[in-house]
Each structure stands twice: as C-alpha cells, then as structure tokens.
C-alpha positions, 0 to 999 in steps of 0.5 A: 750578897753581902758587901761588909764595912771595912771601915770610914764608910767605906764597903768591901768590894764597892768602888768609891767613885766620882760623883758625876762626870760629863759637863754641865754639872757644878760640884765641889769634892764629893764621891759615890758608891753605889751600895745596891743596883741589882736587877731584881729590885726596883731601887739603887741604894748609894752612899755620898760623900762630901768633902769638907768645903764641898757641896753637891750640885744644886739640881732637881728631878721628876723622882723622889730621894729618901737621905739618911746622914751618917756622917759629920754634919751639914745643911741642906737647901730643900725646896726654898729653905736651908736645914741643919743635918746631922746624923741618922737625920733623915731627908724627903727630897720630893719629886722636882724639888730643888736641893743641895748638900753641903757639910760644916766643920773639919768632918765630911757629910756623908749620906745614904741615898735611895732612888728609883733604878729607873730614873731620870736626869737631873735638872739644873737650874736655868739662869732665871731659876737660878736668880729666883732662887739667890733671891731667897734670903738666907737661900742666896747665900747659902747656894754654889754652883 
C-alpha cells in the first residue's frame, strides 16, 4: 500500500480528522491522520497537527509514544519539565508520563506519532494532580486545559 504526499502534510487518500471527539477532553486546534492501522501490525502510525496557538491535551497513558516533529516548531511539557521541539526532533513519551504539545510562531507543529494499535485510554489529570503539576515552575505556566 502506498498513500503519497501530495503536499503540506497531507497524504493521498488519508482523512484529515479531528483530534478527539467525546467530552472530557480539553484541546485547542488540532487534527489527526491516521497514516497506518492495518491488521497485520501491531502499531498505528498517525500524523498530528496543531494549529498555531493551539495545544494537545495534557494526558498520560499506560502505553508508550515514539514523536518525530516535522513541522514548524514547539515545546513540549514531558513528565515534569518543558522542552523546545523543532524538526526531525524526536520525543520518548514513557508509559504514564504526563505530556503536551504546543507550537510557537505563525507555523503549525506537526508530528508523527507511533503507538500500540491496542492501547488504552488517556488519562487526564484529576484536579489534585493538576495543581500538582501547575506548581511545577516553569510547568505552571506553560500548561492549558
């Protein structure tokens, strides 16, 4: 199978979609593809786009992420510290380690993202986790949700 670019990360027959839907998540401007999720593979391979001014949820799960930034350029809240991202950046999310995404400037952030296809759901923060978290210098500040 092969799904070619066709330009501003975006593949040929591969729905741009939106990041989440149900309640309970908090997000601002961001869209997904879902590159790869075939039966004979144990992996999903997606492509996520924030908007600039936007920002992924803050959340946490028992799997693991493999990141790779290929577009624009961002931070990134892991764990208990922020990081500058910028392309071909790669990013270790660890299993139950709390993370966000958001892009600086006028250019999205986009990123490919490998997880398990079996996987579970994500984990948001409860409010005592959340002022945990907020009280992080530097972390604080930085957070949305």
């Amino acid at each position: 199978m092969i799904h070619a670019h066709v330009g501003d990360c975006r593949w040929e027959d591969i729905e741009v979609l939106h990041y989440k839907t149900g309640s309970g998540t908090t997000f601002k401007d961001v869209t997904r593809q879902v590159l790869f999720d075939e039966k004979d593979i144990a992996f999903q391979w997606r492509y996520f786009e924030v908007a600039p001014g936007g920002y992924s949820s803050l959340e946490r799960h028992e799997h693991a992420h493999a990141v790779m930034i290929v577009r624009g350029r961002g931070n990134v809240f892991l764990g208990d510290s922020v990081h500058a991202i910028a392309m071909y950046d790669l990013v270790y999310v660890p299993p139950l380690t709390w993370h966000q995404f958001q892009p600086l400037g006028d250019e999205p952030l986009g990123f490919l993202c490998i997880v398990d296809s079996d996987r579970d759901r994500p984990q948001l923060p409860s409010p005592e986790q959340l002022a945990e978290l907020r009280a992080n210098p530097g972390v604080g500040e930085f957070i949305k949700t």
